[in-house]
N, CA, C and O atoms as CSV, one atom per row, in Angstrom:
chain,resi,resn,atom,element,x,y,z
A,1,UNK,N,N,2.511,-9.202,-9.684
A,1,UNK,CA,C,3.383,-8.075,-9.451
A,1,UNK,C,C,3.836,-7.446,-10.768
A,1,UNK,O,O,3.846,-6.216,-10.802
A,2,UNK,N,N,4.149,-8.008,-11.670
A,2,UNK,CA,C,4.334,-7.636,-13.265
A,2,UNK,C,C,3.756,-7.239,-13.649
A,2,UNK,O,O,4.076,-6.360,-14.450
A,3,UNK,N,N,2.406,-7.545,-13.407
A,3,UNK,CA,C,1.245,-6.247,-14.380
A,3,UNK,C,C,1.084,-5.352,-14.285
A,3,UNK,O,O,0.321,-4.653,-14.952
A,4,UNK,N,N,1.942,-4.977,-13.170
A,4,UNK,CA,C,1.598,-3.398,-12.735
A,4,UNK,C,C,2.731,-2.701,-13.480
A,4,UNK,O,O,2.786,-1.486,-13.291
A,5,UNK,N,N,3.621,-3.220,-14.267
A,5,UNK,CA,C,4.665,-2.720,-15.198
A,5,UNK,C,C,4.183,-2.491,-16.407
A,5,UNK,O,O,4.520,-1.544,-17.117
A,6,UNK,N,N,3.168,-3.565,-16.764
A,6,UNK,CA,C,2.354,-3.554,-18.428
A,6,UNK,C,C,2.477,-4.667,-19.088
A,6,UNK,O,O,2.099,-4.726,-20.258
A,7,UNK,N,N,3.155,-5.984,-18.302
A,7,UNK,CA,C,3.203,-7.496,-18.669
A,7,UNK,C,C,1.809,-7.452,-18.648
A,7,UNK,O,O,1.100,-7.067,-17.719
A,8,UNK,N,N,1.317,-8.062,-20.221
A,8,UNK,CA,C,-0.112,-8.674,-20.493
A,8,UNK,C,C,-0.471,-9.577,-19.332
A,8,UNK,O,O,0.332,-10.478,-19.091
A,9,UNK,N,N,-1.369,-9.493,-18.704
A,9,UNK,CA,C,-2.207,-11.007,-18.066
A,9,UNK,C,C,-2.057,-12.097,-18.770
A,9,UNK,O,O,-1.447,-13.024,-18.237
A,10,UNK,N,N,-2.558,-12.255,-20.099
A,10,UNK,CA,C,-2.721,-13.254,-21.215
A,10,UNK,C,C,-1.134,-13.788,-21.190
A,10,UNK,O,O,-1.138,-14.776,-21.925
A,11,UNK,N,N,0.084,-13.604,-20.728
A,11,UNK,CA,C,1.807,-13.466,-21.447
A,11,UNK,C,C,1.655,-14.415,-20.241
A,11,UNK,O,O,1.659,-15.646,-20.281
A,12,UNK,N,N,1.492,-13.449,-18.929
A,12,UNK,CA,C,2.100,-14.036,-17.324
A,12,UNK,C,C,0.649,-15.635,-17.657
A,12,UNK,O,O,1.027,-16.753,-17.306
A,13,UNK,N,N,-0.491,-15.539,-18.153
A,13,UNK,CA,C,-1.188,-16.781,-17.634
A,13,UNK,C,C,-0.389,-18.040,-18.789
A,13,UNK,O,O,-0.114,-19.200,-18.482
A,14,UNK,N,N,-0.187,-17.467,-19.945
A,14,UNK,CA,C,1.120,-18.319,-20.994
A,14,UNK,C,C,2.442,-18.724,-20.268
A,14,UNK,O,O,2.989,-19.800,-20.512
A,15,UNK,N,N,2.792,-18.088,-19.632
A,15,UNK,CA,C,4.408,-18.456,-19.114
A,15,UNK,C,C,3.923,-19.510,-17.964
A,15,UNK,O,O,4.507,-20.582,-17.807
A,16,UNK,N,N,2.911,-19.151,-17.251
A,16,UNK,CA,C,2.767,-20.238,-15.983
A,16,UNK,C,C,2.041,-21.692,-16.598
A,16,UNK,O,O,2.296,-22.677,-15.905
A,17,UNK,N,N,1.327,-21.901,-17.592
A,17,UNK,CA,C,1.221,-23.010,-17.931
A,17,UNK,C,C,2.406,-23.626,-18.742
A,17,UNK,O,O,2.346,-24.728,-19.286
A,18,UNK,N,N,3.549,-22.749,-18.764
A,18,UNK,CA,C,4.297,-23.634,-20.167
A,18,UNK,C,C,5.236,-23.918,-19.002
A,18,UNK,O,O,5.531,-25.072,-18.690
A,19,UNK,N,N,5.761,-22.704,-18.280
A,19,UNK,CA,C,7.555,-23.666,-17.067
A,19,UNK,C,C,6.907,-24.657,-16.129
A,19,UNK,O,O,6.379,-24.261,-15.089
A,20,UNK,N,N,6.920,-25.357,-16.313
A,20,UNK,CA,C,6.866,-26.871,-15.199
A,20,UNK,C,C,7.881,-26.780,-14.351
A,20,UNK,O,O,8.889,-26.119,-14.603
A,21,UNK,N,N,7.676,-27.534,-13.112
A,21,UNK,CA,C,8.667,-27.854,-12.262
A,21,UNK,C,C,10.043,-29.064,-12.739
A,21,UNK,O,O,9.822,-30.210,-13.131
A,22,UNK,N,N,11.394,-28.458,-12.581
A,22,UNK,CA,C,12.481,-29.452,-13.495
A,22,UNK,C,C,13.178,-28.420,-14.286
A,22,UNK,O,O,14.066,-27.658,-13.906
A,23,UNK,N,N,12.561,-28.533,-15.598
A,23,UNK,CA,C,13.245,-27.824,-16.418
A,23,UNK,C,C,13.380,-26.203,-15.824
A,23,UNK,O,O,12.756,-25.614,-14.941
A,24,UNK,N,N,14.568,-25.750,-16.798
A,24,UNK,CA,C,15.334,-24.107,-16.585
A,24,UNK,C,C,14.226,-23.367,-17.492
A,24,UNK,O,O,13.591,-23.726,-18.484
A,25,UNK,N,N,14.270,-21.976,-16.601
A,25,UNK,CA,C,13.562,-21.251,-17.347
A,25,UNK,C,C,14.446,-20.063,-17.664
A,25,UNK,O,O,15.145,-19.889,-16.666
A,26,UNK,N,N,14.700,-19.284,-18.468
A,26,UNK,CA,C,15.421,-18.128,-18.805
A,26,UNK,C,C,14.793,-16.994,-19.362
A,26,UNK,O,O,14.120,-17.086,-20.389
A,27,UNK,N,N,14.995,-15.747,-18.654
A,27,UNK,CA,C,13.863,-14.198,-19.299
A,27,UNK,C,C,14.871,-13.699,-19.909
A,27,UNK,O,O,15.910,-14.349,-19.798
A,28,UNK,N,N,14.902,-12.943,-20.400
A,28,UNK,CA,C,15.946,-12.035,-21.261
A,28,UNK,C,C,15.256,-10.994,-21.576
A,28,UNK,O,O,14.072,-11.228,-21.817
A,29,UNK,N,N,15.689,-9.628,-21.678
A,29,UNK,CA,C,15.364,-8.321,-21.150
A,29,UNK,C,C,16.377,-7.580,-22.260
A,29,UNK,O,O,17.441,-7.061,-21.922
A,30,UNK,N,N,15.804,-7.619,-23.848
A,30,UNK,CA,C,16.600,-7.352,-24.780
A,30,UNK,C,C,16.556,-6.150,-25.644
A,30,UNK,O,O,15.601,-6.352,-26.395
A,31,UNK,N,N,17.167,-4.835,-25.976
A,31,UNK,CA,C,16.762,-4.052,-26.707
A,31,UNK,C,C,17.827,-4.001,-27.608
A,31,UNK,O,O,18.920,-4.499,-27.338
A,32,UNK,N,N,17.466,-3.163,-29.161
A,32,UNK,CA,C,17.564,-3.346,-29.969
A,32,UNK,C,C,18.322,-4.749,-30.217
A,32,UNK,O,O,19.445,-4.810,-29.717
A,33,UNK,N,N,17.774,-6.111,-31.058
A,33,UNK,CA,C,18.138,-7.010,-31.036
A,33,UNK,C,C,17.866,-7.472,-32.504
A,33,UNK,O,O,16.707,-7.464,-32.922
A,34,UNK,N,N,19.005,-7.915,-33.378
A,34,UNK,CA,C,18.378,-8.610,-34.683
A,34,UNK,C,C,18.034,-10.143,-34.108
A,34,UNK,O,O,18.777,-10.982,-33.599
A,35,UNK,N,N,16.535,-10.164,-34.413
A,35,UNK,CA,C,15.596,-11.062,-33.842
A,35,UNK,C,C,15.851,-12.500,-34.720
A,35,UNK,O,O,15.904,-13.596,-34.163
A,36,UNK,N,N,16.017,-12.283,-36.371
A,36,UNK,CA,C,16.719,-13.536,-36.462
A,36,UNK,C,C,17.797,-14.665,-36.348
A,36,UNK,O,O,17.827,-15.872,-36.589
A,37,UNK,N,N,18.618,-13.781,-35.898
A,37,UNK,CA,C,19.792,-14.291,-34.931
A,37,UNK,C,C,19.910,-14.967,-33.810
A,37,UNK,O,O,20.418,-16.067,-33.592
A,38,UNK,N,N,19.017,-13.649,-32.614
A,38,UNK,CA,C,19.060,-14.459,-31.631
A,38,UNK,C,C,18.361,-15.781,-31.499
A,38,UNK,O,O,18.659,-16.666,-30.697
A,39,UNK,N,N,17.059,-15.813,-32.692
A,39,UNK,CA,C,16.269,-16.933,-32.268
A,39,UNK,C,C,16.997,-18.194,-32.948
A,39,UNK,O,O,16.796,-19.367,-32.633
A,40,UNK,N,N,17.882,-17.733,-33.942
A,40,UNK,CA,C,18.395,-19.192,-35.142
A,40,UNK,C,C,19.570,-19.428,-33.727
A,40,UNK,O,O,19.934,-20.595,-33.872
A,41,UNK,N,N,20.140,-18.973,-32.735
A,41,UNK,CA,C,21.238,-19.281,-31.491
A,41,UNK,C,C,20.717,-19.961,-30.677
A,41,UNK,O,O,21.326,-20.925,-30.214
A,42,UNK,N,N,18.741,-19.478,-30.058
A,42,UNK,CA,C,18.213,-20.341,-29.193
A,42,UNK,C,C,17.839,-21.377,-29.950
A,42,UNK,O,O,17.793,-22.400,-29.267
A,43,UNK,N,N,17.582,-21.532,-30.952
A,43,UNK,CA,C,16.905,-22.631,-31.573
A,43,UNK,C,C,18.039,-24.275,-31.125
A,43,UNK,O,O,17.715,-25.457,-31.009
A,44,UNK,N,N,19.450,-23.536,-30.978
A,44,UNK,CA,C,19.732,-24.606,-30.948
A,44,UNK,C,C,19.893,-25.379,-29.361
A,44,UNK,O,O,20.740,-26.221,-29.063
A,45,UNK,N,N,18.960,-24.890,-28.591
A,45,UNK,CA,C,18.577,-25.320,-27.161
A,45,UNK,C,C,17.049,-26.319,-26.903
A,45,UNK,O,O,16.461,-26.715,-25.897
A,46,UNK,N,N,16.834,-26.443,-28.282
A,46,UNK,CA,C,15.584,-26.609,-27.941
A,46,UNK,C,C,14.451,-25.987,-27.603
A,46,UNK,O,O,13.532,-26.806,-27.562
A,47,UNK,N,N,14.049,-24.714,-27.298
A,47,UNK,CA,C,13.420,-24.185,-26.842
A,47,UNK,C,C,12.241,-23.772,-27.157
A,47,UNK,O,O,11.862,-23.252,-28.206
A,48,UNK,N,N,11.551,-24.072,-26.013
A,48,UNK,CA,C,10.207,-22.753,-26.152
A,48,UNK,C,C,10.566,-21.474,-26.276
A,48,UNK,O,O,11.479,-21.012,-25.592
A,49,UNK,N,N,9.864,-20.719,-27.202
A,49,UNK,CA,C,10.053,-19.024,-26.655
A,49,UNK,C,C,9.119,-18.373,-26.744
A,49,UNK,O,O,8.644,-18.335,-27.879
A,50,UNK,N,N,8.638,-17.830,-26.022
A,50,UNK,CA,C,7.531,-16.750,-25.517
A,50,UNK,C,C,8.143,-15.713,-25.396
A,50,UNK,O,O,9.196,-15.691,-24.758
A,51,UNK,N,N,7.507,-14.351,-26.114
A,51,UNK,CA,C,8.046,-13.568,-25.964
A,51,UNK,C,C,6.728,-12.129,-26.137
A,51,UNK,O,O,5.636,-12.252,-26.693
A,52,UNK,N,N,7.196,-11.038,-25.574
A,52,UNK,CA,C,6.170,-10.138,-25.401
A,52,UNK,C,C,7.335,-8.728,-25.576
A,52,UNK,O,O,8.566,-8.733,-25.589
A,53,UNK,N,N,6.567,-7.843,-25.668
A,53,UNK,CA,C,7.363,-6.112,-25.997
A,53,UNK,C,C,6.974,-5.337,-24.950
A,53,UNK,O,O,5.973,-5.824,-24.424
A,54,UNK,N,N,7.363,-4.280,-24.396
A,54,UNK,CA,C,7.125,-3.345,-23.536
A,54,UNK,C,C,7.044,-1.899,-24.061
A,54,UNK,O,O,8.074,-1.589,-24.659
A,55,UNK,N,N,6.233,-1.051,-24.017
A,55,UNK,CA,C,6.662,0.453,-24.441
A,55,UNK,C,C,7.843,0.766,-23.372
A,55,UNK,O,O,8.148,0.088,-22.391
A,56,UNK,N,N,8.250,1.613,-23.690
A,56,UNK,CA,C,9.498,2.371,-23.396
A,56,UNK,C,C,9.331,3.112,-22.136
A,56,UNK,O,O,10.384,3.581,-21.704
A,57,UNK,N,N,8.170,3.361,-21.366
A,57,UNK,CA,C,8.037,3.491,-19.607
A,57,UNK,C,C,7.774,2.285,-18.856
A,57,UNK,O,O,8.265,2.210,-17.730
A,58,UNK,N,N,7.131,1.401,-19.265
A,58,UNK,CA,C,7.059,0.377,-18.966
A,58,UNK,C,C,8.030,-0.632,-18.721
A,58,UNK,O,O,8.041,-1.262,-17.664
A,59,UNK,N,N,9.172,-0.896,-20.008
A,59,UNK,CA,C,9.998,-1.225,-19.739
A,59,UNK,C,C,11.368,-0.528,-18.690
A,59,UNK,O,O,12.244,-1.111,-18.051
A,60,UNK,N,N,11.166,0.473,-18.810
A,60,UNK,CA,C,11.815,1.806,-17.702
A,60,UNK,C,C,11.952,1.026,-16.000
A,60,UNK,O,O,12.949,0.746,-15.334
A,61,UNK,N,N,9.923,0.798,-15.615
A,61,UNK,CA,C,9.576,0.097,-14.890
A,61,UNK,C,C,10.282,-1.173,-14.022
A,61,UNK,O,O,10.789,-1.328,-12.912
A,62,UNK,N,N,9.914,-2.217,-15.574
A,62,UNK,CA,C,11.014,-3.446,-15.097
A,62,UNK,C,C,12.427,-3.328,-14.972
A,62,UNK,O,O,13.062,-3.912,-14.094
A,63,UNK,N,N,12.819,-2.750,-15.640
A,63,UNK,CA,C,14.422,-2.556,-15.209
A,63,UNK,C,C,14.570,-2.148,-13.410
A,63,UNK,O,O,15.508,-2.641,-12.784
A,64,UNK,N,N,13.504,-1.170,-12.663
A,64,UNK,CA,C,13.804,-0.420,-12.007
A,64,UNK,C,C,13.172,-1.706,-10.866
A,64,UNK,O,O,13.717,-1.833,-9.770
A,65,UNK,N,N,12.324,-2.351,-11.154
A,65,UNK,CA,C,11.946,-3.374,-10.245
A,65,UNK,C,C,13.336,-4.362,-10.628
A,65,UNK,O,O,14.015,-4.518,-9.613
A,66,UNK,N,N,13.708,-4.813,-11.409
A,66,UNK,CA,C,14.669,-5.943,-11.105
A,66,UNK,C,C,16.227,-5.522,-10.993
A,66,UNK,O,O,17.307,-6.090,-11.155
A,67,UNK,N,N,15.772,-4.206,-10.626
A,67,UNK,CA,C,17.417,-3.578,-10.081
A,67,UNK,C,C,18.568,-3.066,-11.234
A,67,UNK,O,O,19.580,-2.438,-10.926
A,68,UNK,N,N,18.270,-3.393,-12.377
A,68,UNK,CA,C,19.241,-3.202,-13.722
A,68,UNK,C,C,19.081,-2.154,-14.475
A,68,UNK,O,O,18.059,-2.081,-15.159
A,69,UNK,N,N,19.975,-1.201,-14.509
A,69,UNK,CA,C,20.504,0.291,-14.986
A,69,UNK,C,C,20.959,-0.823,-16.475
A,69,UNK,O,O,21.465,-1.925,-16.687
A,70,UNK,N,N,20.346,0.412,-17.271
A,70,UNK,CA,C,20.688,0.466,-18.839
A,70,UNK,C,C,21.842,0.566,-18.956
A,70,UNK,O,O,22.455,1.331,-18.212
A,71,UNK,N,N,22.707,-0.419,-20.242
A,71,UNK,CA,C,23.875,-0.408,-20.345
A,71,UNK,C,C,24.072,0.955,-21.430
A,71,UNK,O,O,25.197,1.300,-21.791
């Protein structure tokens, strides 16, 4: 259902081999973001992070599929 927004195939076939059943998974849906920050904050979760970009209709898209108006 995501690809039809402009989520790579290659991202969605990465995300389904890495979340296992158990552990939390968390998306985050971030614009303008200083990227070394947020990642030195997740870092301290442990985490995997996968992460991918959207052009600017695309991301338009997902917002409008997961119901969330731009702040």
């Amino acid at each position: 259902r995501f690809t039809d927004i402009g989520i790579d195939d290659a991202f969605i076939r990465q995300l389904a081999k890495t979340i296992t059943p158990g552990p939390s998974a968390l998306f985050l849906l971030i614009d303008r973001w200083d990227e070394p920050t947020v990642l030195a904050q997740l870092a301290a979760f442990d985490a995997t992070i996968l992460r991918t970009s959207l052009a600017a209709d695309e991301e338009a898209r997902l917002r409008a599929v997961l119901g969330d108006d731009p702040i």
